[in-house]
FIVEXPA-959611 format. One line per field, with one value per atom (N, C-alpha, C, O, CB): residue in one letter; chain; atom name; x, y, z. Coordinates in Angstrom, 3 decimals. Glycine has a CB too. Example, Ala and Ser with C-alpha at 12.3 -4.5 7.8 and 13.67 -1.06 7.14 Angstrom:
// FIVEXPA-959611
code <- [a|a|a|a|a|s|s|s|s|s];
unit <- [A|A|A|A|A|A|A|A|A|A];
site <- [N|CA|C|O|CB|N|CA|C|O|CB];
u <- [13.190|12.300|13.200|14.236|11.308|12.850|13.670|12.900|13.409|14.084];
v <- [-5.690|-4.500|-3.300|-3.319|-4.473|-2.250|-1.060|0.030|1.138|-0.598];
w <- [7.800|7.800|7.800|8.465|9.046|7.080|7.140|7.870|8.039|5.725];
END
This chain:
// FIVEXPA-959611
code <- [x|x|x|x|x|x|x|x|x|x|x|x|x|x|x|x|x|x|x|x|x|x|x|x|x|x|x|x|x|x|x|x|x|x|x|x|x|x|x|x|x|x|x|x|x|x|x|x|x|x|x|x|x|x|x|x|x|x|x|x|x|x|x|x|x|x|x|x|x|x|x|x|x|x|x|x|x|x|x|x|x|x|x|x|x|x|x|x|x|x|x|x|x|x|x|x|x|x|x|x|x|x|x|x|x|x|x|x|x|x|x|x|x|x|x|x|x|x|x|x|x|x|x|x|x|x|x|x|x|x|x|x|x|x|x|x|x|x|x|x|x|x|x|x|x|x|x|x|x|x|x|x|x|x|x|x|x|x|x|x|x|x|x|x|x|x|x|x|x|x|x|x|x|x|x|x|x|x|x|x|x|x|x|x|x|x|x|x|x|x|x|x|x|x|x|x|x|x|x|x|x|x|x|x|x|x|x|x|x|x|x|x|x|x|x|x|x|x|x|x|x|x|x|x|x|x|x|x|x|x|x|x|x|x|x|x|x|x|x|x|x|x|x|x|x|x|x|x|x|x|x|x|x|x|x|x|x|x|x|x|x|x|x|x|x|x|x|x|x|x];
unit <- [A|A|A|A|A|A|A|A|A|A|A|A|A|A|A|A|A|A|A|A|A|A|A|A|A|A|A|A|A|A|A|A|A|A|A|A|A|A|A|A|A|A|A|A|A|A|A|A|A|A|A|A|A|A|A|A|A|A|A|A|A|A|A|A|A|A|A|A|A|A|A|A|A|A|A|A|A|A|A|A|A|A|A|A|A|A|A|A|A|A|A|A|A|A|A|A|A|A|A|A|A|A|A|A|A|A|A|A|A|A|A|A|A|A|A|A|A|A|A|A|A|A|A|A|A|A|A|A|A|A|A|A|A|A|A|A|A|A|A|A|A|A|A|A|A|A|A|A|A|A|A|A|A|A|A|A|A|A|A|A|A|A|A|A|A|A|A|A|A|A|A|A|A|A|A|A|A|A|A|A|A|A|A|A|A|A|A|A|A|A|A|A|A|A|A|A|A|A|A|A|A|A|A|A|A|A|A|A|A|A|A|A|A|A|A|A|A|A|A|A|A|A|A|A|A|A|A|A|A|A|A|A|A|A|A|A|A|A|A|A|A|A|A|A|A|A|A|A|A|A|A|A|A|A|A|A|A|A|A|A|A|A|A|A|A|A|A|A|A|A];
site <- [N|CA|C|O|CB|N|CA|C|O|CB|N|CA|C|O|CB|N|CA|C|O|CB|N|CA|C|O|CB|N|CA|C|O|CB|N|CA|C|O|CB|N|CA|C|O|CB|N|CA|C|O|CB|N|CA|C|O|CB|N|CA|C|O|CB|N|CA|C|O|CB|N|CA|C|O|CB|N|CA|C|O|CB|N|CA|C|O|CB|N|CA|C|O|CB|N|CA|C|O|CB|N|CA|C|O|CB|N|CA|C|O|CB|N|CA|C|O|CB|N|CA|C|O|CB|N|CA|C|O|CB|N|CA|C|O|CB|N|CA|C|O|CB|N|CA|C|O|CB|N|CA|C|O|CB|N|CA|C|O|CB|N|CA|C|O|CB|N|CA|C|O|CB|N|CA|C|O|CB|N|CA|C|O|CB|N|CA|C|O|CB|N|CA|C|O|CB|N|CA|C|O|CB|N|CA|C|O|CB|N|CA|C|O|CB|N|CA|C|O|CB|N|CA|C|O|CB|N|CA|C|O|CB|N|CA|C|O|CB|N|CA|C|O|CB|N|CA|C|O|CB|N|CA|C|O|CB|N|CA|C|O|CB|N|CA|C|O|CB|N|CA|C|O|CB|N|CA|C|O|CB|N|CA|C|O|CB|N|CA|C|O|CB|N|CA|C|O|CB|N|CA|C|O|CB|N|CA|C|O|CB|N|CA|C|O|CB|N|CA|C|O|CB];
u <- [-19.403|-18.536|-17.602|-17.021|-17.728|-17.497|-16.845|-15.032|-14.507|-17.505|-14.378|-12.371|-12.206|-12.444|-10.785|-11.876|-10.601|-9.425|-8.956|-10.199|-8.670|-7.566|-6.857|-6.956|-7.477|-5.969|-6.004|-4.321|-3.963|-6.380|-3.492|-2.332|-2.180|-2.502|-1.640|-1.376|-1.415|-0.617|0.095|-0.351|-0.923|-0.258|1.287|1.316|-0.931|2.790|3.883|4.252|3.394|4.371|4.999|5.027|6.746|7.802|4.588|6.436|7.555|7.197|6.052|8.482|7.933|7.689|6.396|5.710|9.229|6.319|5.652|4.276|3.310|5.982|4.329|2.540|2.268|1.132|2.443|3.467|2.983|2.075|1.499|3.542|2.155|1.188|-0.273|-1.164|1.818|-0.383|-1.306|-2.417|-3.602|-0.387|-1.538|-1.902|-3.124|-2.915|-0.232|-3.719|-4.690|-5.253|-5.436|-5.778|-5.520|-5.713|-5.205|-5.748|-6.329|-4.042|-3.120|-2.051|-1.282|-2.851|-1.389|-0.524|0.762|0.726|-0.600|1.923|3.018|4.219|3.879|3.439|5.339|6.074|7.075|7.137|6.853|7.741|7.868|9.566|9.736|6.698|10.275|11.609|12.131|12.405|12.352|12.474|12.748|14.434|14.978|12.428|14.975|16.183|15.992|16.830|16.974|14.804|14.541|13.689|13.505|14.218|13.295|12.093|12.699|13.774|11.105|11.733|12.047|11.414|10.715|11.559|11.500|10.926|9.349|8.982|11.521|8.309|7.248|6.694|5.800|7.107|7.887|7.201|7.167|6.503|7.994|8.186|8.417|7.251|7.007|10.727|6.557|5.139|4.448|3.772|4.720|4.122|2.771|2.464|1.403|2.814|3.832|3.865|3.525|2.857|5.046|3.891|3.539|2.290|1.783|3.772|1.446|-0.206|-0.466|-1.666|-1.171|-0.421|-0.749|-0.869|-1.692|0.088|0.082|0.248|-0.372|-1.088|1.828|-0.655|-1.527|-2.792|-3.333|-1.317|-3.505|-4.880|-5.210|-6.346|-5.363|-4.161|-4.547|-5.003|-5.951|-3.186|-3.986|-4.064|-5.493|-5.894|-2.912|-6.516|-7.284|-8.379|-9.228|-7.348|-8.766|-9.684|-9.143|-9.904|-9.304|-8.463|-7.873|-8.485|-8.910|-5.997|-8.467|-9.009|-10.019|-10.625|-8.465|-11.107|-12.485|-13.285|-14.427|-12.813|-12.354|-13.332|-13.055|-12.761|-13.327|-13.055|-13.227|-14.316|-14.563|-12.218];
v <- [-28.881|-27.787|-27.461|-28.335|-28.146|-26.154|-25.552|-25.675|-25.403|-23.801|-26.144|-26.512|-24.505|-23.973|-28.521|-24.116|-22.766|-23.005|-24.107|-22.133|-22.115|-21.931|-21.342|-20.115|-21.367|-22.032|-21.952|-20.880|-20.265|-23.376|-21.039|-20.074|-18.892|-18.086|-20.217|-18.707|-16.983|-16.135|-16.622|-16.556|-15.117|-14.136|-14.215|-13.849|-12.262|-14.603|-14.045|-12.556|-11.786|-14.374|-12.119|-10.709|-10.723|-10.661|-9.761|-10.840|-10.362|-9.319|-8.871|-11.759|-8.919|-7.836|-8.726|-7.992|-6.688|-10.051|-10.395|-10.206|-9.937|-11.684|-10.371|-10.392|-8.679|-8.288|-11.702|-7.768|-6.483|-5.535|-4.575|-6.097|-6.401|-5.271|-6.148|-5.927|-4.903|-6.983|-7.755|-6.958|-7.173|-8.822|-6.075|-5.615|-4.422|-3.404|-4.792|-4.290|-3.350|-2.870|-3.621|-3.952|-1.353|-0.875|-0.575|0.182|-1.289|-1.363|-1.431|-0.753|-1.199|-2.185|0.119|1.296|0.214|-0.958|1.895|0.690|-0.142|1.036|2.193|-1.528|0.753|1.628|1.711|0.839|1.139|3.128|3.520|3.762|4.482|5.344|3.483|3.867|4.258|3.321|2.967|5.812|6.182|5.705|5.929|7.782|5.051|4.728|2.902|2.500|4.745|2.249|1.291|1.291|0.217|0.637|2.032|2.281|2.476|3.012|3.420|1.877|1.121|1.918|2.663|-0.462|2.011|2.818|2.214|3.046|2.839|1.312|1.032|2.060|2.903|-0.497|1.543|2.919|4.287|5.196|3.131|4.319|6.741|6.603|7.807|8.097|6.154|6.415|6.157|7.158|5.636|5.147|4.904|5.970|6.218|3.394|6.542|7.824|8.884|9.778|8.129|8.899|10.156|10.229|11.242|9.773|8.865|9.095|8.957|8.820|7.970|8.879|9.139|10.667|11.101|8.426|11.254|13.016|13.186|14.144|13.943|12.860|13.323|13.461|14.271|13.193|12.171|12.183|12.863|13.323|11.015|13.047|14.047|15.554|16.196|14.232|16.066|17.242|17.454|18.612|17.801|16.102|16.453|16.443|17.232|15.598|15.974|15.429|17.206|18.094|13.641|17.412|18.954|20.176|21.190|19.192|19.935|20.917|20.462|21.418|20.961|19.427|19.359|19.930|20.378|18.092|19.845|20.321|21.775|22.059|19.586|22.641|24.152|24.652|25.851|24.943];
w <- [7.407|7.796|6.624|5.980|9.081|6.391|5.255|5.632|6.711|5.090|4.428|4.988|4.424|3.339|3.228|5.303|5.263|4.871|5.157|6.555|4.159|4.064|5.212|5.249|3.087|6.433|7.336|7.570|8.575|7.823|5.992|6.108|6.045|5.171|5.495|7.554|7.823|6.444|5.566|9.542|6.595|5.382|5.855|7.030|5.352|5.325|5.521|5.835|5.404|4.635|6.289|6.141|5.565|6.195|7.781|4.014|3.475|1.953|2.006|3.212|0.748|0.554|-0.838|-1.550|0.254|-0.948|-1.994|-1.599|-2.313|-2.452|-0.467|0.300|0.773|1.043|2.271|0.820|0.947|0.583|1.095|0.804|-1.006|-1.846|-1.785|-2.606|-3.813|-0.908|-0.234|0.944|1.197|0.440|1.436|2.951|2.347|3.007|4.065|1.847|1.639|3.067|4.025|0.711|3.037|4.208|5.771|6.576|4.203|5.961|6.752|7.020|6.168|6.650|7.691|8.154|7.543|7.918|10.175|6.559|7.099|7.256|7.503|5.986|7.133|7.470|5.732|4.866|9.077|5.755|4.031|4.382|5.366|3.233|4.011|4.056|2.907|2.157|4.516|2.322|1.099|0.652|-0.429|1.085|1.750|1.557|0.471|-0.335|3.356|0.803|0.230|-0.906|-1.479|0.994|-1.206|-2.311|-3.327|-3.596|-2.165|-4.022|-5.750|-6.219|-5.533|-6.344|-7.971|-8.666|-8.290|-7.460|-10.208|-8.428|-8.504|-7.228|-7.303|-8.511|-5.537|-4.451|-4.823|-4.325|-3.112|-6.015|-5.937|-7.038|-7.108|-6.925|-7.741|-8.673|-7.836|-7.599|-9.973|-7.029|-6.263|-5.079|-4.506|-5.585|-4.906|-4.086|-4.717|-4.198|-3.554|-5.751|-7.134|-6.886|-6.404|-8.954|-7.266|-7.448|-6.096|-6.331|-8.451|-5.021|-3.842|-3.238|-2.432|-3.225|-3.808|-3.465|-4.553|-4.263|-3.334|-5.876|-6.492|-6.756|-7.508|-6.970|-5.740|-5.420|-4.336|-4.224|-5.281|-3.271|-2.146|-2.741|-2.288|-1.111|-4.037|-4.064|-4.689|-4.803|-4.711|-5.220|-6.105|-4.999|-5.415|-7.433|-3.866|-2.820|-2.473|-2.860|-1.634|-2.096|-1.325|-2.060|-1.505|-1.460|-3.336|-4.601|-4.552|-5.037|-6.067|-4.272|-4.337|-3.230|-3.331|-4.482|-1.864|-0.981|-0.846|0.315|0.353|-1.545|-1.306|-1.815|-1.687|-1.803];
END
């Protein structure tokens, strides 16, 4: 029988950028420079997916 790593993920902000795929919640009152760029390229890949499908 194979040993697992049996420890759950924390939910604090070191394991956040952990959560791939997962809804979390964005508070612009807390956001650091690393969130207002990753938001940058986030509205900036929408606009390019938006400009592809016409």
């Amino acid at each position: 029988m194979e040993k697992r790593n049996r420890k759950s993920p924390s939910h604090n902000k070191a394991n956040a950028s952990q959560a791939k795929g997962l809804d979390v919640e964005y508070s612009s009152e807390l956001a650091d420079q690393n969130d207002l760029e990753a938001q940058a390229r986030a509205q900036a890949a929408d606009r390019r997916q938006k400009k592809g499908r016409r």
